[in-house]
mmCIF file of the N, C-alpha and C atoms, coordinates in Angstrom:
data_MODEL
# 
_entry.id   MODEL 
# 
loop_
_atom_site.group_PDB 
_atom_site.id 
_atom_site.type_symbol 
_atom_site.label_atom_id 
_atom_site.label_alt_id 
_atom_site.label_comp_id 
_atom_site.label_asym_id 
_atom_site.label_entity_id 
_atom_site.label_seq_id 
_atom_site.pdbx_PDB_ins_code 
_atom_site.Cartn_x 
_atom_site.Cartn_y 
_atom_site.Cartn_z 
_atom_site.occupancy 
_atom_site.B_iso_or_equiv 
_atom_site.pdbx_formal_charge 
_atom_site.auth_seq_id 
_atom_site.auth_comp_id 
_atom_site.auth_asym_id 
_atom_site.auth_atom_id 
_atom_site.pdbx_PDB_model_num 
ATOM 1   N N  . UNK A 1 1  ? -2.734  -13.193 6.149   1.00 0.00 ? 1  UNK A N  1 
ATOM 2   C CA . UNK A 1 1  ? -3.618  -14.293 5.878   1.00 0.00 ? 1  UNK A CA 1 
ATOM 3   C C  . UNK A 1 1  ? -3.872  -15.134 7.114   1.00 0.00 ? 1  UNK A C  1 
ATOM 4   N N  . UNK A 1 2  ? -3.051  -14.662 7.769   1.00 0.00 ? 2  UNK A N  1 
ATOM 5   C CA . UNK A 1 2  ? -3.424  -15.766 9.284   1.00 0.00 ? 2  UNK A CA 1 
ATOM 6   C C  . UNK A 1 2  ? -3.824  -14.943 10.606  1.00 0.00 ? 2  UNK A C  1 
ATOM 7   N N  . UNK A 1 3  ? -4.771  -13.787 10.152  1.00 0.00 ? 3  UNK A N  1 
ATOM 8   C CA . UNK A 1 3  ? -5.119  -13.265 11.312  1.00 0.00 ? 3  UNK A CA 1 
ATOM 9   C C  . UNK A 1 3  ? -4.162  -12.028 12.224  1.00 0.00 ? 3  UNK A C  1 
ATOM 10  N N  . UNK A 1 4  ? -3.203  -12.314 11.840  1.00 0.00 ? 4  UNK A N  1 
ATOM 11  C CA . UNK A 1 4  ? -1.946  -11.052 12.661  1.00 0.00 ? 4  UNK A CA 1 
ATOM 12  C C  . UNK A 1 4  ? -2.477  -9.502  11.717  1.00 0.00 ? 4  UNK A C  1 
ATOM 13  N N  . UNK A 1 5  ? -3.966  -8.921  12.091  1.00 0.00 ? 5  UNK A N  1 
ATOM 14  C CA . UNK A 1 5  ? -4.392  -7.855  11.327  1.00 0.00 ? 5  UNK A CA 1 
ATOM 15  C C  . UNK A 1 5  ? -3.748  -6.777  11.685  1.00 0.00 ? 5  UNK A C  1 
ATOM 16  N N  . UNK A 1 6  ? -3.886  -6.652  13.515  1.00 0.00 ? 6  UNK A N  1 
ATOM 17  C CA . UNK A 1 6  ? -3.111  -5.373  14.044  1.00 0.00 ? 6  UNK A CA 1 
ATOM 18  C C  . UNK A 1 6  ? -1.810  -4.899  14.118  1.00 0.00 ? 6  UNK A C  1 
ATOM 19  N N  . UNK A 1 7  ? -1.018  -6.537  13.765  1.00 0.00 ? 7  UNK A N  1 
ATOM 20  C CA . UNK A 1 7  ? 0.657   -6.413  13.422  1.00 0.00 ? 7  UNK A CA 1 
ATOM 21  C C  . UNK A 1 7  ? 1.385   -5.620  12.343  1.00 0.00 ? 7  UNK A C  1 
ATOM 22  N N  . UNK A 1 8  ? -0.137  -6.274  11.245  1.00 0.00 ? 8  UNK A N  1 
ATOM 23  C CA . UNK A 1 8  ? 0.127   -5.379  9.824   1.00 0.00 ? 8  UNK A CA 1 
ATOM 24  C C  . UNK A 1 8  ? -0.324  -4.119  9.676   1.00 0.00 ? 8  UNK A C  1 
ATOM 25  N N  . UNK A 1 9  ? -1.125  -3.964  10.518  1.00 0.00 ? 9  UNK A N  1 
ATOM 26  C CA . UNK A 1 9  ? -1.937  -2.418  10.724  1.00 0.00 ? 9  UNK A CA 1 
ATOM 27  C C  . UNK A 1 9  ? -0.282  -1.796  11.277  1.00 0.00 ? 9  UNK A C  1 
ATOM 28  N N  . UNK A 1 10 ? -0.250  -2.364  12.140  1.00 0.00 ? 10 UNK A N  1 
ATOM 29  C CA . UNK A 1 10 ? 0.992   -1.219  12.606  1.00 0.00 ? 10 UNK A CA 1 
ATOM 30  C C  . UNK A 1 10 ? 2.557   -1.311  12.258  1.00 0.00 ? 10 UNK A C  1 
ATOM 31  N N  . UNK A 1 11 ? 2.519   -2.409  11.398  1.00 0.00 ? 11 UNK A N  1 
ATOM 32  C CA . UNK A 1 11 ? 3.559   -1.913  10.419  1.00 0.00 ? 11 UNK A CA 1 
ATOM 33  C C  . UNK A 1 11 ? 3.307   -1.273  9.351   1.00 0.00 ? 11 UNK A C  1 
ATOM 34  N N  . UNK A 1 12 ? 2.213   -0.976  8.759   1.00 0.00 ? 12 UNK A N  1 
ATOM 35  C CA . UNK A 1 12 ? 2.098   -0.061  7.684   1.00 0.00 ? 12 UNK A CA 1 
ATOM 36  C C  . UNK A 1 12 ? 2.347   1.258   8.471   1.00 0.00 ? 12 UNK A C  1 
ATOM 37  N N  . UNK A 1 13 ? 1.239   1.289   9.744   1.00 0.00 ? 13 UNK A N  1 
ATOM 38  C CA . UNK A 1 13 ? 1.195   2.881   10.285  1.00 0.00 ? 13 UNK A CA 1 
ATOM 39  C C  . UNK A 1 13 ? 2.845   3.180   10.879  1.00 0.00 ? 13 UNK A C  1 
ATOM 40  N N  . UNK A 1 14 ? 3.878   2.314   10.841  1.00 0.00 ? 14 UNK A N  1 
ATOM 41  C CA . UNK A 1 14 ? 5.273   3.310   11.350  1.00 0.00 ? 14 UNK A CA 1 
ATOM 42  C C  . UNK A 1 14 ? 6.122   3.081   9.891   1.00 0.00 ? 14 UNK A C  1 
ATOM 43  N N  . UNK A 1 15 ? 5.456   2.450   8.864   1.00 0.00 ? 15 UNK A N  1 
ATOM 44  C CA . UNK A 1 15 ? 6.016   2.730   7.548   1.00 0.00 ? 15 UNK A CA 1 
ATOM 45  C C  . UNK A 1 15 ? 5.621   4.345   7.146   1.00 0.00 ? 15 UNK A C  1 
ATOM 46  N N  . UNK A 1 16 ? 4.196   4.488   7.339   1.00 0.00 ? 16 UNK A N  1 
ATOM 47  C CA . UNK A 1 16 ? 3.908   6.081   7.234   1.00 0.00 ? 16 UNK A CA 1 
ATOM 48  C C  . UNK A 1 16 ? 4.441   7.522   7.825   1.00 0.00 ? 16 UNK A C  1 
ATOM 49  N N  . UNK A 1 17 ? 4.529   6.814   9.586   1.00 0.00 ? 17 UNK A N  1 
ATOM 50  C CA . UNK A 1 17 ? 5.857   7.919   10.111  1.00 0.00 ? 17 UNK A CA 1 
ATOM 51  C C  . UNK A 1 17 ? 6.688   8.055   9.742   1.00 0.00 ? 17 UNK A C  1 
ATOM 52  N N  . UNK A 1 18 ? 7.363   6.970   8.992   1.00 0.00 ? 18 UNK A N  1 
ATOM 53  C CA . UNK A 1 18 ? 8.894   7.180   8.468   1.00 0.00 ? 18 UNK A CA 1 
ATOM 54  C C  . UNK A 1 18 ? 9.384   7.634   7.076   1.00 0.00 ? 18 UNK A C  1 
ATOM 55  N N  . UNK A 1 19 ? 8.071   7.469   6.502   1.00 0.00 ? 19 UNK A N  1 
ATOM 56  C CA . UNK A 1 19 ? 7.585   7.647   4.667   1.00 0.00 ? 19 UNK A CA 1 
ATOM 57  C C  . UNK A 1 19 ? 6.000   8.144   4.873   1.00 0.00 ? 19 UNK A C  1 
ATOM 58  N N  . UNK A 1 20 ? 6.214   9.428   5.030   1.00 0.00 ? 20 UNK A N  1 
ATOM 59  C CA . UNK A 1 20 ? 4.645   9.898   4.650   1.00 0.00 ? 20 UNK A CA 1 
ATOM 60  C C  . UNK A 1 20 ? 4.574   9.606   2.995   1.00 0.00 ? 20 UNK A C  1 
ATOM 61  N N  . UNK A 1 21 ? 3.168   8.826   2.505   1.00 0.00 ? 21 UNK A N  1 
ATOM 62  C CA . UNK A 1 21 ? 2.581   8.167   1.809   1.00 0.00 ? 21 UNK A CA 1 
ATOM 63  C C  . UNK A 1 21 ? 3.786   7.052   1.180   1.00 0.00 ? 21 UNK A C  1 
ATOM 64  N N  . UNK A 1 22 ? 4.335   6.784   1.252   1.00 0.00 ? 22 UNK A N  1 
ATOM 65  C CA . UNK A 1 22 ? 4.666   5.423   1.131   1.00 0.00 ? 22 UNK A CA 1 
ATOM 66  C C  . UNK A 1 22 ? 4.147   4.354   0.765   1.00 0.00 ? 22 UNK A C  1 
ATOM 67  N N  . UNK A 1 23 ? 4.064   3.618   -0.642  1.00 0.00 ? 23 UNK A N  1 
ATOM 68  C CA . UNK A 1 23 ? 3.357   3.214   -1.589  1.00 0.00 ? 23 UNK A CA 1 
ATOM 69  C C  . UNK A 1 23 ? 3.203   1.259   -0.799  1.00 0.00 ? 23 UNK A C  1 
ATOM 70  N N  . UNK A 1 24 ? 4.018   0.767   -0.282  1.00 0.00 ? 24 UNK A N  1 
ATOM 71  C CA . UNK A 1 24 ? 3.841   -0.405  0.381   1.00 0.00 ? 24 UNK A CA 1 
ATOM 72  C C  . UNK A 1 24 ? 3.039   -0.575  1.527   1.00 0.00 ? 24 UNK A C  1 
ATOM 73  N N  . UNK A 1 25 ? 3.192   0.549   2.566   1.00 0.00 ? 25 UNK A N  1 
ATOM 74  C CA . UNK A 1 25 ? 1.907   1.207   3.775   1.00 0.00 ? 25 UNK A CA 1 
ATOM 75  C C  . UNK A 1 25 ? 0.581   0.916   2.911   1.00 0.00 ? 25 UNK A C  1 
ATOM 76  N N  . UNK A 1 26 ? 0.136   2.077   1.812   1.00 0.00 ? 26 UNK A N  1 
ATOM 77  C CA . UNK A 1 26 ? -1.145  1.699   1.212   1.00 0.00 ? 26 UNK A CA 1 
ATOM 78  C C  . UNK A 1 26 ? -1.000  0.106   0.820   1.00 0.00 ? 26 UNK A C  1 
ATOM 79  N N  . UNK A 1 27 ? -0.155  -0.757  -0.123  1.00 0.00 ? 27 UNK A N  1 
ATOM 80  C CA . UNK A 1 27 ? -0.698  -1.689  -0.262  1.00 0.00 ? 27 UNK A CA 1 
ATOM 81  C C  . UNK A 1 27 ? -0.820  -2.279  0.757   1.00 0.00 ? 27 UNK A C  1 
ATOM 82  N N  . UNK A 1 28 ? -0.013  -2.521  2.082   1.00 0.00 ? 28 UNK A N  1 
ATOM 83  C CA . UNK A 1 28 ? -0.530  -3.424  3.472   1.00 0.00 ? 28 UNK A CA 1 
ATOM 84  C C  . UNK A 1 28 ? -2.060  -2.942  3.736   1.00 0.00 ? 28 UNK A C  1 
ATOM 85  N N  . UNK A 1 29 ? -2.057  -1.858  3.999   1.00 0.00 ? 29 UNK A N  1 
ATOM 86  C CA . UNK A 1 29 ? -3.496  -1.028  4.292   1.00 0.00 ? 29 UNK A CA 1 
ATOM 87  C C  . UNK A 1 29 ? -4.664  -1.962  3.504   1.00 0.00 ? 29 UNK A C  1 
ATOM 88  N N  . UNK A 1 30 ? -4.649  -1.826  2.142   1.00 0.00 ? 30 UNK A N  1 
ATOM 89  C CA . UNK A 1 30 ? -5.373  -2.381  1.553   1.00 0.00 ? 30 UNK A CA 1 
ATOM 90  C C  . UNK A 1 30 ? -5.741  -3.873  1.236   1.00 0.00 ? 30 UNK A C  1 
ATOM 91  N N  . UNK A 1 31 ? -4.762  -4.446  1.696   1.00 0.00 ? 31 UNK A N  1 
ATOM 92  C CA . UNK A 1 31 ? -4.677  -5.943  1.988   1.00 0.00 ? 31 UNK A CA 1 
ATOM 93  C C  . UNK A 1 31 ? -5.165  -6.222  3.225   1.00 0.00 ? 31 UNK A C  1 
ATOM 94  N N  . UNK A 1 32 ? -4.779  -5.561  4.424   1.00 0.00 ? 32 UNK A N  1 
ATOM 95  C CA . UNK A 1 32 ? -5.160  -5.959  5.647   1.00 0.00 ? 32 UNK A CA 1 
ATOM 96  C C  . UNK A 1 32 ? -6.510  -5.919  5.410   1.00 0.00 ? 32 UNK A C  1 
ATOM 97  N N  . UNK A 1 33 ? -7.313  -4.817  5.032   1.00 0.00 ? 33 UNK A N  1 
ATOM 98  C CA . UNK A 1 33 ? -8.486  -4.545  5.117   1.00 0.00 ? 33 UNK A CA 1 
ATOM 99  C C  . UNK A 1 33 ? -9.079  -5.183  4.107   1.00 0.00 ? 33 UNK A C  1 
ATOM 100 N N  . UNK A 1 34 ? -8.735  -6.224  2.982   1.00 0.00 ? 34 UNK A N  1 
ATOM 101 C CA . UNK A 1 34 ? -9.595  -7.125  2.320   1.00 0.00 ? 34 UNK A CA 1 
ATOM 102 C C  . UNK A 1 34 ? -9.589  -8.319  3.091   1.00 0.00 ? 34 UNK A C  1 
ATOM 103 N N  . UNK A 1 35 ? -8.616  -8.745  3.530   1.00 0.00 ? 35 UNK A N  1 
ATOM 104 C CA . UNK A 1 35 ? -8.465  -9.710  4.719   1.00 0.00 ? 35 UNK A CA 1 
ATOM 105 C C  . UNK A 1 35 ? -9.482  -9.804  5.425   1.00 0.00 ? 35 UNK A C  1 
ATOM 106 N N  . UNK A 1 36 ? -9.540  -8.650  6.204   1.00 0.00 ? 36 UNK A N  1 
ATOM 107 C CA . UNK A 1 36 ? -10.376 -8.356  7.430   1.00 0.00 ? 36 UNK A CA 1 
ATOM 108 C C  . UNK A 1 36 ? -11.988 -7.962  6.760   1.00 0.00 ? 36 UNK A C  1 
ATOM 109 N N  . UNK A 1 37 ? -12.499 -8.125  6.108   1.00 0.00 ? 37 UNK A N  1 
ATOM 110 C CA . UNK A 1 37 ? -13.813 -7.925  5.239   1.00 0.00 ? 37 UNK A CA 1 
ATOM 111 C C  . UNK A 1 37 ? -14.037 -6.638  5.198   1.00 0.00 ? 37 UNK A C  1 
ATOM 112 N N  . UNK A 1 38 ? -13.278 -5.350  5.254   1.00 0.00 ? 38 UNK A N  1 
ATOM 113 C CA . UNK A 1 38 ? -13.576 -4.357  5.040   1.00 0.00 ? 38 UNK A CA 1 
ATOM 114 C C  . UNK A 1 38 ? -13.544 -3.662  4.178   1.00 0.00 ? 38 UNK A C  1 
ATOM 115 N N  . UNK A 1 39 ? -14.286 -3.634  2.963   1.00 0.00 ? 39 UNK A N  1 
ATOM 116 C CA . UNK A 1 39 ? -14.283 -3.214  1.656   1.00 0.00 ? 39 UNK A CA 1 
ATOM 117 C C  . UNK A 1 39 ? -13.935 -1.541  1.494   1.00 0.00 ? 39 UNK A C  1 
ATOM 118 N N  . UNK A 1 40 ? -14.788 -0.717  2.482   1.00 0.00 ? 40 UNK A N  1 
ATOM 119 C CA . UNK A 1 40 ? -14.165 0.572   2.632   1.00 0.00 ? 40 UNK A CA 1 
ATOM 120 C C  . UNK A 1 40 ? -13.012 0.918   2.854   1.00 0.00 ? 40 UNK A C  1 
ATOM 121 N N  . UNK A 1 41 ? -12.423 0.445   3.674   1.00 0.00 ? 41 UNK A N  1 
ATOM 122 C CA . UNK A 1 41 ? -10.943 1.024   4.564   1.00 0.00 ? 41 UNK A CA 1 
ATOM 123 C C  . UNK A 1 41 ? -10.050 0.033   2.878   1.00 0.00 ? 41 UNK A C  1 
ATOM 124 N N  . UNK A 1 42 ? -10.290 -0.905  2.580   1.00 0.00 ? 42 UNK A N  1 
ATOM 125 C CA . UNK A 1 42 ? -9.665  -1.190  1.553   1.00 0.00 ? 42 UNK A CA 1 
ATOM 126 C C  . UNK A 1 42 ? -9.471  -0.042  0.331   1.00 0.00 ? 42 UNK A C  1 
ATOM 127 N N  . UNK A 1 43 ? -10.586 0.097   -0.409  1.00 0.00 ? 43 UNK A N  1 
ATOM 128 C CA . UNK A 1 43 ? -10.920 1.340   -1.228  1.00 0.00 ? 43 UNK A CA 1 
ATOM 129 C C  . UNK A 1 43 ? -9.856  2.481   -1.043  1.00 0.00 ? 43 UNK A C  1 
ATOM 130 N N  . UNK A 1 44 ? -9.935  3.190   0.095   1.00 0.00 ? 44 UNK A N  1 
ATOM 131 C CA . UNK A 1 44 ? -9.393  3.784   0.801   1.00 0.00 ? 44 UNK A CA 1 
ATOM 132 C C  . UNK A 1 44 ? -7.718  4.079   0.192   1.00 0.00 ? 44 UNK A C  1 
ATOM 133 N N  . UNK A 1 45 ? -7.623  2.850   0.982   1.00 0.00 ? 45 UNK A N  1 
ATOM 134 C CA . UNK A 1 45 ? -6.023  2.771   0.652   1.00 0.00 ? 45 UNK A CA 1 
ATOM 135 C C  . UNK A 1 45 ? -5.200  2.649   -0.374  1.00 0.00 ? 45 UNK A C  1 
ATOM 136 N N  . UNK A 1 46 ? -6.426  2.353   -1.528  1.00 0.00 ? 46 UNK A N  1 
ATOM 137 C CA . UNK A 1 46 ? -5.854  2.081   -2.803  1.00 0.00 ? 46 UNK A CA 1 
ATOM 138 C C  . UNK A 1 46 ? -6.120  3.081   -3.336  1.00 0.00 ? 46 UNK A C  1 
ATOM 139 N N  . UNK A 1 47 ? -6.987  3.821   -3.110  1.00 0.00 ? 47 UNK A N  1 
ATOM 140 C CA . UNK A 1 47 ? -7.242  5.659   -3.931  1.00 0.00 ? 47 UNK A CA 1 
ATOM 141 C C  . UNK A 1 47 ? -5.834  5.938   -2.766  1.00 0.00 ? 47 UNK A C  1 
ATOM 142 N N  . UNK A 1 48 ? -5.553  6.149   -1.998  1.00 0.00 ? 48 UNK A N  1 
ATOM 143 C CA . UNK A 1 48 ? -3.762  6.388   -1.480  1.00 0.00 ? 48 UNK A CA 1 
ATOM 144 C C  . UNK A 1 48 ? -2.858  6.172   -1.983  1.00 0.00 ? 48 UNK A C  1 
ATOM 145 N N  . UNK A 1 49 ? -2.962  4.612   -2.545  1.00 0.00 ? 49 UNK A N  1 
ATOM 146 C CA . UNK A 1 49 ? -1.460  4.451   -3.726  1.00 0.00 ? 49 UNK A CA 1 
ATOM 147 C C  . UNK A 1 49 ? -1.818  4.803   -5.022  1.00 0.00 ? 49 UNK A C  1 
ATOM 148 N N  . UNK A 1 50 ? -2.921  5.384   -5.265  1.00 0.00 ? 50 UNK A N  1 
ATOM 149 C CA . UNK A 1 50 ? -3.133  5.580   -6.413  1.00 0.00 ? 50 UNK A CA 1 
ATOM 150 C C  . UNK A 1 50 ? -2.879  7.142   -6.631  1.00 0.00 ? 50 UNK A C  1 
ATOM 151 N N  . UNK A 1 51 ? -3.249  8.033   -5.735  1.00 0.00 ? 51 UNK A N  1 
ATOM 152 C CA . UNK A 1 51 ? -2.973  9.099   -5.982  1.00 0.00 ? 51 UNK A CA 1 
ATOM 153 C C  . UNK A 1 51 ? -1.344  10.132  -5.249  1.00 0.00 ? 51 UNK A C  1 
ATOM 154 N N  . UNK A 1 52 ? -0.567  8.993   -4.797  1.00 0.00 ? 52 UNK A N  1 
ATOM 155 C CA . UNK A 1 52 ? 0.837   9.236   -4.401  1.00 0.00 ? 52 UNK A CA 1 
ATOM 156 C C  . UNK A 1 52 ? 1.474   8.385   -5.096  1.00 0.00 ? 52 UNK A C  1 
ATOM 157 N N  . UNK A 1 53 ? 1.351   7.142   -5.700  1.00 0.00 ? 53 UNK A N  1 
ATOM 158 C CA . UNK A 1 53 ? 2.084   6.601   -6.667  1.00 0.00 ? 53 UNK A CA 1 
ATOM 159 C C  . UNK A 1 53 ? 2.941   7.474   -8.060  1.00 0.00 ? 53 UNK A C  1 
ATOM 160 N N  . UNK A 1 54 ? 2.631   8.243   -8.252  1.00 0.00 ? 54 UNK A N  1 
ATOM 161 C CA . UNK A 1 54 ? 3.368   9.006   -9.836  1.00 0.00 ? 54 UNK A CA 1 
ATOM 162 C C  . UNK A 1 54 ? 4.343   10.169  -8.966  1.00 0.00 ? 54 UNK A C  1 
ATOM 163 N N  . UNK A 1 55 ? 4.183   10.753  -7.509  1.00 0.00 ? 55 UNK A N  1 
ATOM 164 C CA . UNK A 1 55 ? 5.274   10.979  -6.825  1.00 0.00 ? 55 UNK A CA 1 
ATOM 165 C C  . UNK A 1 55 ? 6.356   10.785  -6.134  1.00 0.00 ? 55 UNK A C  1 
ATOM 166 N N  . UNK A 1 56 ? 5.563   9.352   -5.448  1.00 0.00 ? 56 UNK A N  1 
ATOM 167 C CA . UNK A 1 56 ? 5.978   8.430   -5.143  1.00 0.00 ? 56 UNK A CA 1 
ATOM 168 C C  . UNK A 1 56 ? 7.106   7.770   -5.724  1.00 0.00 ? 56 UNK A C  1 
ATOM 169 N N  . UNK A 1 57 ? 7.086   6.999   -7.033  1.00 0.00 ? 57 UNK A N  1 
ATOM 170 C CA . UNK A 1 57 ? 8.073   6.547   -8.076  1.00 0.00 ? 57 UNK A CA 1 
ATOM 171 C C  . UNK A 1 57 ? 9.429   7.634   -7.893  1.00 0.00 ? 57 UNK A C  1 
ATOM 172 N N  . UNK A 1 58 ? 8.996   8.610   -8.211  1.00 0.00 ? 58 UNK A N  1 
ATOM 173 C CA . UNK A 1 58 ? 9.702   9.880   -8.591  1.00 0.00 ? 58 UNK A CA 1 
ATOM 174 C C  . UNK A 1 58 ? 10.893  9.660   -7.393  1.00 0.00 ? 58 UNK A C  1 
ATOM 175 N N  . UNK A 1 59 ? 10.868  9.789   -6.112  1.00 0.00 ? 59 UNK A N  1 
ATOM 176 C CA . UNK A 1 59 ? 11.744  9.945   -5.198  1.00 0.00 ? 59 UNK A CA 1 
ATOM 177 C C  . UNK A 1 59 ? 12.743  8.717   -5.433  1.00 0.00 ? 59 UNK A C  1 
ATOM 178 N N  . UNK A 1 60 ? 12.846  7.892   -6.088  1.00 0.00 ? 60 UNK A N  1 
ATOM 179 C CA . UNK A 1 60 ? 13.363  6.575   -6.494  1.00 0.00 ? 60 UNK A CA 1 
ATOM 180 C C  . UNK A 1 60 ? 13.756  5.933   -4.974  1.00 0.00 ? 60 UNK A C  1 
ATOM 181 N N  . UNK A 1 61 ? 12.920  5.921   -4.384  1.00 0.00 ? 61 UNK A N  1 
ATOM 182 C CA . UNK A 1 61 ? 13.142  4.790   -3.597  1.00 0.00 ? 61 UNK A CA 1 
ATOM 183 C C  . UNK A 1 61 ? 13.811  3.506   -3.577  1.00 0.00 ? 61 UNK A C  1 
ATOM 184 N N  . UNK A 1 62 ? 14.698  2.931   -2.774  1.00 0.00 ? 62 UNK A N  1 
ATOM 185 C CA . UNK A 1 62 ? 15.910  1.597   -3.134  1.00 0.00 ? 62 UNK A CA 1 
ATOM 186 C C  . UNK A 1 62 ? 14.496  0.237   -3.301  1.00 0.00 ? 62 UNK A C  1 
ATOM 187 N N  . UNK A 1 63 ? 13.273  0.326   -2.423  1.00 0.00 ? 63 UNK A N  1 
ATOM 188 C CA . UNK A 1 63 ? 12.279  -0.495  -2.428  1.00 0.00 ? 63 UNK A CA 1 
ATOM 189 C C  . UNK A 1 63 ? 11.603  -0.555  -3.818  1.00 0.00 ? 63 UNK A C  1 
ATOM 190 N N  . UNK A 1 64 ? 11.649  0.793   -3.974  1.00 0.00 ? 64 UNK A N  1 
ATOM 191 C CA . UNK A 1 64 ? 10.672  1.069   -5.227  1.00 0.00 ? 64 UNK A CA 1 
ATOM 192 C C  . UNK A 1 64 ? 11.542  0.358   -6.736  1.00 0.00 ? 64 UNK A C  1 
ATOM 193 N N  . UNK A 1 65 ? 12.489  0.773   -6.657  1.00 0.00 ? 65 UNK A N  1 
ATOM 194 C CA . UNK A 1 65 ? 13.079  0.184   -7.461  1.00 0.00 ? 65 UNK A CA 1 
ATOM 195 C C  . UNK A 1 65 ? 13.479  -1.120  -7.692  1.00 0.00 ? 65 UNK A C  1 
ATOM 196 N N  . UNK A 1 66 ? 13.478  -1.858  -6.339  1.00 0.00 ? 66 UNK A N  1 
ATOM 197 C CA . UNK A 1 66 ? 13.540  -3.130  -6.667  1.00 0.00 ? 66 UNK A CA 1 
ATOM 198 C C  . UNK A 1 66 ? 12.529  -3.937  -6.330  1.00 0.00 ? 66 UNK A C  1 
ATOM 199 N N  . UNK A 1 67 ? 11.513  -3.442  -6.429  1.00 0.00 ? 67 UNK A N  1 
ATOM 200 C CA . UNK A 1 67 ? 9.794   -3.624  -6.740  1.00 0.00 ? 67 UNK A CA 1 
ATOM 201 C C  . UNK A 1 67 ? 9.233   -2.982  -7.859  1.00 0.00 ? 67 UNK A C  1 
ATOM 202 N N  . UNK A 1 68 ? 9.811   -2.622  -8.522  1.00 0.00 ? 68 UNK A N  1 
ATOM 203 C CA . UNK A 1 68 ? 9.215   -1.770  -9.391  1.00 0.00 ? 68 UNK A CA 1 
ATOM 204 C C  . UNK A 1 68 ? 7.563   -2.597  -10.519 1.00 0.00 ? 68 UNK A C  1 
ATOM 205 N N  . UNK A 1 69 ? 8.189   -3.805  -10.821 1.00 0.00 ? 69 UNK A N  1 
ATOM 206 C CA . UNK A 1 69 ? 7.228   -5.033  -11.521 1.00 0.00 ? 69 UNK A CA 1 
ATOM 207 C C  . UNK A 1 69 ? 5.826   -4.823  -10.780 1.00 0.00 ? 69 UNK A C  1 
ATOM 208 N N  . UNK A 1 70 ? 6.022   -4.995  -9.749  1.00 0.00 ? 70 UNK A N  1 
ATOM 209 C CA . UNK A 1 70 ? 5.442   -5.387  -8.804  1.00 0.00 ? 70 UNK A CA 1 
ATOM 210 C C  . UNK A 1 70 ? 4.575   -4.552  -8.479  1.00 0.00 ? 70 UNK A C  1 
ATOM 211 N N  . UNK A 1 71 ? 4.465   -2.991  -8.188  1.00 0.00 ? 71 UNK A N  1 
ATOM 212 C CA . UNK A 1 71 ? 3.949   -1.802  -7.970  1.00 0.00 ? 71 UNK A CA 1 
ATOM 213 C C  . UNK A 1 71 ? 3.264   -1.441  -9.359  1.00 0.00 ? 71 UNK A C  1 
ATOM 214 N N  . UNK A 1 72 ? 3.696   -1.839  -10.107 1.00 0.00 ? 72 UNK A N  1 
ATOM 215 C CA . UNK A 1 72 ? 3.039   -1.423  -11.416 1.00 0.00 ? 72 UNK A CA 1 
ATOM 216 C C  . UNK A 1 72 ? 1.887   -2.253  -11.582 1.00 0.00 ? 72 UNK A C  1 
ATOM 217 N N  . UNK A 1 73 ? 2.525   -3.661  -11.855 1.00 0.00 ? 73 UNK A N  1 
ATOM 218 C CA . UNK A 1 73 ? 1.113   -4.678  -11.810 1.00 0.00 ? 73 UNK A CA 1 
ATOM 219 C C  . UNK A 1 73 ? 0.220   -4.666  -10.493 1.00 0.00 ? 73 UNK A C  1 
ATOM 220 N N  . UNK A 1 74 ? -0.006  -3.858  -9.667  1.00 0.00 ? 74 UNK A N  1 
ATOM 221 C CA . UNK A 1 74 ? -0.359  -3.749  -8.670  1.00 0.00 ? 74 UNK A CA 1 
ATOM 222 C C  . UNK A 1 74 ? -1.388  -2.214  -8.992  1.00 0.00 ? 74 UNK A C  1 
ATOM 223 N N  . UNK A 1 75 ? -0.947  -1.791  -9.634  1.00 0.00 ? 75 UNK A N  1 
ATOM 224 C CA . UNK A 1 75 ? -1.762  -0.153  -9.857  1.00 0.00 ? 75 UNK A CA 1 
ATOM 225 C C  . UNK A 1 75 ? -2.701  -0.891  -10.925 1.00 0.00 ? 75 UNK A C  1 
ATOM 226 N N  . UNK A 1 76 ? -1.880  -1.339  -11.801 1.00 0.00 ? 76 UNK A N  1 
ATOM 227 C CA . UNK A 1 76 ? -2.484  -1.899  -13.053 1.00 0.00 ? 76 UNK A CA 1 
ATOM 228 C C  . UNK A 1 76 ? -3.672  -2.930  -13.034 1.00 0.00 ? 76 UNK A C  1 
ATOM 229 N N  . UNK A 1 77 ? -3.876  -3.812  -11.657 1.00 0.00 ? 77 UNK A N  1 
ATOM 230 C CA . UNK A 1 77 ? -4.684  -4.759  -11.137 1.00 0.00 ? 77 UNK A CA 1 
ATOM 231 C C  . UNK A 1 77 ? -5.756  -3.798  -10.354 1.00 0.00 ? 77 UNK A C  1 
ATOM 232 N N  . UNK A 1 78 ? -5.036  -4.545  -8.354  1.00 0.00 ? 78 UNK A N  1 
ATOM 233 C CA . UNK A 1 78 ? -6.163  -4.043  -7.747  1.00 0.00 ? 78 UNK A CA 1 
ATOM 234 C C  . UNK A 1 78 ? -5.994  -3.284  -7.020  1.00 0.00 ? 78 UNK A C  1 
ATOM 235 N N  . UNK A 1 79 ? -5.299  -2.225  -7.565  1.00 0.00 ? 79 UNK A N  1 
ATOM 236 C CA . UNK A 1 79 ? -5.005  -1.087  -7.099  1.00 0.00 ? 79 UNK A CA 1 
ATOM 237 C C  . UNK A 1 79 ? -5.458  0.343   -7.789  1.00 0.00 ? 79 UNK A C  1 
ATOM 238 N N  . UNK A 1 80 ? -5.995  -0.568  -8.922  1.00 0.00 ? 80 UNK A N  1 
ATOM 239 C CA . UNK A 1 80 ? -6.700  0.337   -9.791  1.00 0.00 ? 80 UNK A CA 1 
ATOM 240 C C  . UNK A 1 80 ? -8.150  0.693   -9.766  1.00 0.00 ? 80 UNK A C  1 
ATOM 241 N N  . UNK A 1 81 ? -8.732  -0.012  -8.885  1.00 0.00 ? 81 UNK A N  1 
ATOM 242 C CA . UNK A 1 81 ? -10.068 0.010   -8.318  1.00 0.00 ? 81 UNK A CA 1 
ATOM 243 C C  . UNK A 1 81 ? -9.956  0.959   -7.007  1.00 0.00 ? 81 UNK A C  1 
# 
């Protein structure tokens, strides 16, 4: 929210080296890029958590699990677009 776009850009992108598709990467992704007025690259990232999310879960991640609320109402919102 305060402009640090490329900070969050590149903490999502070494969340992805370390977690290919990695469900918090897409939501930064998709936040940075509503931030930043980019409605595409947003889109984007949310068809990403949307279509690695139900595998995603699966690996039970220690994050995932103690986000779990959170990732759901998040698919269930605007992540569902």
């Amino acid at each position: 929210q305060v402009g640090m776009f490329p900070e969050a850009r590149a903490l999502a992108d070494t969340i992805l080296m370390r977690a290919p598709n990695n469900l918090f990467a897409f939501y930064i992704q998709a936040t940075v890029a509503e931030f930043a007025g980019d409605s595409a690259a947003a889109r984007k990232a949310r068809a990403a958590f949307r279509a690695n999310y139900d595998s995603e879960i699966l690996k039970k991640r220690p994050e995932y699990s103690e986000k779990l609320p959170f990732l759901e109402q998040y698919r269930k919102g605007e992540g569902a677009n």
